[in-house]
C-alpha positions as protocol buffer text, in pm:
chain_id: "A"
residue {
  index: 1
  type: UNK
  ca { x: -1508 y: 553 z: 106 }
}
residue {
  index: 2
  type: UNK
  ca { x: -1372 y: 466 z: -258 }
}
residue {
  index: 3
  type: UNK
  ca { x: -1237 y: 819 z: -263 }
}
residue {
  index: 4
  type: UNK
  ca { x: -1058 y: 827 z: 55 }
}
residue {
  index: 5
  type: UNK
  ca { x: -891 y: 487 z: -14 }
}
residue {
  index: 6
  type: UNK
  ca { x: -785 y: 650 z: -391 }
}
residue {
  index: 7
  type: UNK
  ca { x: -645 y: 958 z: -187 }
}
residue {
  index: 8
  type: UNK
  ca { x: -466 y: 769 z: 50 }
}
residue {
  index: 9
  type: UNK
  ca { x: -286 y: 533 z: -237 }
}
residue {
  index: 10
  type: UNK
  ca { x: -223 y: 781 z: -471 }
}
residue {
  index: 11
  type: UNK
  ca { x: -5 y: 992 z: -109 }
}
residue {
  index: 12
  type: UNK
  ca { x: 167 y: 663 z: -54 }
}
residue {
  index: 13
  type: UNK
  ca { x: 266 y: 686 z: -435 }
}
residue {
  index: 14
  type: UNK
  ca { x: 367 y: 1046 z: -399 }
}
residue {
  index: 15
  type: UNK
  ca { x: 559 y: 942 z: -79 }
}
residue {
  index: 16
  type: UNK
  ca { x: 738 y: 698 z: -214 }
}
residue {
  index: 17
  type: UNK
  ca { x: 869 y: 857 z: -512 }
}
residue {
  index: 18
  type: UNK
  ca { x: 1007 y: 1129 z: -324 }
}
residue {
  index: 19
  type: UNK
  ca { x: 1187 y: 919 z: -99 }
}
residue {
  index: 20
  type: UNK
  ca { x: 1337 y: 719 z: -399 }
}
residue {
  index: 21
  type: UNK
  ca { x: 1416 y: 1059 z: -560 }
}
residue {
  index: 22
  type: UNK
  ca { x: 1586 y: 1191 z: -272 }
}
residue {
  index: 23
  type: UNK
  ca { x: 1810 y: 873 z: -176 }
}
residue {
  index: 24
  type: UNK
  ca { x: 1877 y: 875 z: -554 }
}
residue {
  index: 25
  type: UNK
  ca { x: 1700 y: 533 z: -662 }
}
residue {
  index: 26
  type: UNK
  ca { x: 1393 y: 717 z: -811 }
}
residue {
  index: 27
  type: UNK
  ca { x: 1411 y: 428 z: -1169 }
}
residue {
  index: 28
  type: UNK
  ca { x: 1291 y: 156 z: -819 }
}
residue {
  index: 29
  type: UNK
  ca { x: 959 y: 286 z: -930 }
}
residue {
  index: 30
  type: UNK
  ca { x: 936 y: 177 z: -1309 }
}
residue {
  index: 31
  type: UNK
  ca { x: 736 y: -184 z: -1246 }
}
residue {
  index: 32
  type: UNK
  ca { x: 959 y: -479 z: -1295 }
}
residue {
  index: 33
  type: UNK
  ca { x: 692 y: -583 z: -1549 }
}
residue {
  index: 34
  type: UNK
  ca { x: 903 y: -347 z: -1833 }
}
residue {
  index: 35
  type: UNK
  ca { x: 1175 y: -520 z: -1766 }
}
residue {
  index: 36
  type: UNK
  ca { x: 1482 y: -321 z: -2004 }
}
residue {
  index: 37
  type: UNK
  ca { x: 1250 y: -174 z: -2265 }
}
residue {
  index: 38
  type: UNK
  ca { x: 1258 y: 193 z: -2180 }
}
residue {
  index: 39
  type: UNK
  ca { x: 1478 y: 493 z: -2149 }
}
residue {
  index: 40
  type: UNK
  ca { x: 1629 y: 516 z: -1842 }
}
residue {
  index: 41
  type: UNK
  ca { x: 1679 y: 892 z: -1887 }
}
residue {
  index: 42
  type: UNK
  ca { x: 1367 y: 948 z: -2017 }
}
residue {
  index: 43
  type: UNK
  ca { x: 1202 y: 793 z: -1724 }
}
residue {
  index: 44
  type: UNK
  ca { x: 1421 y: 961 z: -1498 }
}
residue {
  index: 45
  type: UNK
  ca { x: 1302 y: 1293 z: -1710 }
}
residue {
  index: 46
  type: UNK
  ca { x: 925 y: 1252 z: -1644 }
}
residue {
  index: 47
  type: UNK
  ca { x: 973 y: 1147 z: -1256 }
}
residue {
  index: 48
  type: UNK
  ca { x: 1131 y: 1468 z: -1222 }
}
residue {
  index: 49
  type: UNK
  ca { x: 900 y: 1633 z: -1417 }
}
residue {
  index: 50
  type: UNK
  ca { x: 593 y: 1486 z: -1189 }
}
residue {
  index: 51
  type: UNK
  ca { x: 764 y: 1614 z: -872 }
}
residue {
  index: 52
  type: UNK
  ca { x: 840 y: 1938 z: -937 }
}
residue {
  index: 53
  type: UNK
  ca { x: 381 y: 1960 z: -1074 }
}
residue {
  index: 54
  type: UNK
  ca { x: 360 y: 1845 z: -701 }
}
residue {
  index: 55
  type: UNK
  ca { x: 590 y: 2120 z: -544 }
}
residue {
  index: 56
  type: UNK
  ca { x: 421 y: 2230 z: -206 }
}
residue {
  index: 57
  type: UNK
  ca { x: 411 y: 2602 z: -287 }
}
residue {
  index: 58
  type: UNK
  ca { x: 199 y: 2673 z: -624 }
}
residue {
  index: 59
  type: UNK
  ca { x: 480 y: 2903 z: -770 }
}
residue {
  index: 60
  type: UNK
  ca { x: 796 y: 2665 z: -746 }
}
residue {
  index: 61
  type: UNK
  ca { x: 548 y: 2431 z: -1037 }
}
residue {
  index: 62
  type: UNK
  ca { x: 600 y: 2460 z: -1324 }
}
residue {
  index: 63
  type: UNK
  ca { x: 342 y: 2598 z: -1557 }
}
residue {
  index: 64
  type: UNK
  ca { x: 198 y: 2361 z: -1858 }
}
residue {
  index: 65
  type: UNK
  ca { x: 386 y: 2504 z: -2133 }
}
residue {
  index: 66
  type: UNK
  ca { x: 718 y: 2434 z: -1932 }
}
residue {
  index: 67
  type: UNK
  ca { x: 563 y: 2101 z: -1877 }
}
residue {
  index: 68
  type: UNK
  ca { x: 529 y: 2008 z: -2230 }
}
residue {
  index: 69
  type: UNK
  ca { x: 890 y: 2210 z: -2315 }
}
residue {
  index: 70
  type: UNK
  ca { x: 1056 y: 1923 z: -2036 }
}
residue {
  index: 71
  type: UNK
  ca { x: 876 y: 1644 z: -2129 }
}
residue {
  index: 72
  type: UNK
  ca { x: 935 y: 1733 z: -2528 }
}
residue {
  index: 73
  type: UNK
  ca { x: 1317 y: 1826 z: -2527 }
}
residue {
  index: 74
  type: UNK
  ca { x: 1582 y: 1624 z: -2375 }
}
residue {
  index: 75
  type: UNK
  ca { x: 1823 y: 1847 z: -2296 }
}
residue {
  index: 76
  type: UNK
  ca { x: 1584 y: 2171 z: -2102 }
}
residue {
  index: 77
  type: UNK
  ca { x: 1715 y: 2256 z: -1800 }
}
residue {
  index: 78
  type: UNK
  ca { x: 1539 y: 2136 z: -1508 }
}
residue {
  index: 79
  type: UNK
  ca { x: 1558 y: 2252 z: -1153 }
}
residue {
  index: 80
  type: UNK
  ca { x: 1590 y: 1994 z: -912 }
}
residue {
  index: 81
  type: UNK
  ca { x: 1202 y: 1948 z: -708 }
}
residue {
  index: 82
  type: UNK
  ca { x: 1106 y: 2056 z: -410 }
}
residue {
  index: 83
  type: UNK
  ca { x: 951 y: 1931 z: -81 }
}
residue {
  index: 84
  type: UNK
  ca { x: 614 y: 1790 z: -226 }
}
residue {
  index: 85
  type: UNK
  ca { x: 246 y: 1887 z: -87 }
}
residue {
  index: 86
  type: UNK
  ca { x: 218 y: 1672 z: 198 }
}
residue {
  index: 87
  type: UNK
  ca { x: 268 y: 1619 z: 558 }
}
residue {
  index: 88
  type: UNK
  ca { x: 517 y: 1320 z: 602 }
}
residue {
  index: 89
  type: UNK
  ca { x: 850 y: 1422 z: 729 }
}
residue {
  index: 90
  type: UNK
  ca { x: 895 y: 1820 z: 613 }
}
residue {
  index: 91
  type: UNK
  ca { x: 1111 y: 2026 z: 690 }
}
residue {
  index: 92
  type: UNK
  ca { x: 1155 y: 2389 z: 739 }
}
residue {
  index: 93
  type: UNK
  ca { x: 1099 y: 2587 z: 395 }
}
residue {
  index: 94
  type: UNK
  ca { x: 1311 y: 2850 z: 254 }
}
residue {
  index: 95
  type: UNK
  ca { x: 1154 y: 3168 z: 213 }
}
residue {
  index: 96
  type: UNK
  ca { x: 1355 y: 3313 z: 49 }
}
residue {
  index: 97
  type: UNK
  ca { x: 1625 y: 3155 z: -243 }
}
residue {
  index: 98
  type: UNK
  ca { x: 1914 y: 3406 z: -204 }
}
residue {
  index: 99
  type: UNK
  ca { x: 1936 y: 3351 z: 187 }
}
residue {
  index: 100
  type: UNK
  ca { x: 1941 y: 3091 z: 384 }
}
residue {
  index: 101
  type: UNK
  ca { x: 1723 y: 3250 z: 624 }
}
residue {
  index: 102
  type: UNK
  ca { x: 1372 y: 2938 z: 691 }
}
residue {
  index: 103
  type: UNK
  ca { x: 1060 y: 2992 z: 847 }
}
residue {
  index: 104
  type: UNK
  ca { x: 837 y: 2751 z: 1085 }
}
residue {
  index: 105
  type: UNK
  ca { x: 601 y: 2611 z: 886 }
}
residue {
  index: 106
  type: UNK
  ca { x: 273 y: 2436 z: 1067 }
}
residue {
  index: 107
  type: UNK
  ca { x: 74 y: 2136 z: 893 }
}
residue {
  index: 108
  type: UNK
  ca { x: -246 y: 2156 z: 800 }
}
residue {
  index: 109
  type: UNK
  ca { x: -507 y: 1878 z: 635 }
}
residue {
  index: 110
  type: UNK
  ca { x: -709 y: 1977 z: 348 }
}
residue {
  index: 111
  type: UNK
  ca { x: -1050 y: 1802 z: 317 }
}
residue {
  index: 112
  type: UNK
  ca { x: -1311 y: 1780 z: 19 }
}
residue {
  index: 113
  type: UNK
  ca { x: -1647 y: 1650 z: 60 }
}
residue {
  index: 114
  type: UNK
  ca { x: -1810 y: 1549 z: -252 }
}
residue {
  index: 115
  type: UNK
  ca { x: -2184 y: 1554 z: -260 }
}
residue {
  index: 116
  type: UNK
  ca { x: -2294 y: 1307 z: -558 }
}
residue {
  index: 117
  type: UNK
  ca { x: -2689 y: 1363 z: -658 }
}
residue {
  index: 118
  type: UNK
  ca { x: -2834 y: 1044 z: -785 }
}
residue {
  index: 119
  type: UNK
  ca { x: -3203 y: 1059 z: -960 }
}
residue {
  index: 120
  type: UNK
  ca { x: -3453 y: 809 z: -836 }
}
């Protein structure tokens, strides 16, 4: 149960940092708690940064070293990220980056069952 609830929060968080990235207000998800102290590029930086390690197909992420390169140099080129890993809203994906040509793409739910042994 504890591990179904953490899923579902941590979707709602992925959720609703993509729809702040994509309507352009993605610094709404810094906690009013920091107040002014931070970087607004830098935080802007490491959003971007999370969403494209999300990235729905596993070879639009980028891999760890390019990770560290982003997060380390301020001025590495960064593509803009894609449609995320989940179900909410998608839309059709390219399949191809020099056409425009899309493909139907059909949902599906992974699952994960976690068996935990506990000694008597």
């Amino acid at each position: 149960m504890c591990n179904s609830v953490f899923i579902s929060v941590s979707l709602w968080e992925l959720v609703q940092a993509w729809n702040l990235w994509k309507e352009g207000k993605a610094l709404e998800l810094v906690d009013s708690s920091v107040g002014d102290s931070y970087s607004a590029s830098e935080v802007m930086r490491c959003i971007q940064v999370g969403l494209l390690c999300v990235q729905e197909r596993a070879e639009d992420r980028p891999t760890m070293s390019t990770v560290v390169l982003m997060l380390s140099s301020e001025t590495a080129t960064m593509p803009q990220p894609k449609n995320p890993g989940f179900c909410l809203d998608r839309s059709p994906i390219e399949t191809d980056s020099s056409t425009s040509k899309q493909e139907d793409q059909s949902c599906t739910v992974n699952r994960l069952t976690v068996t935990v042994l506990d000694g008597r």
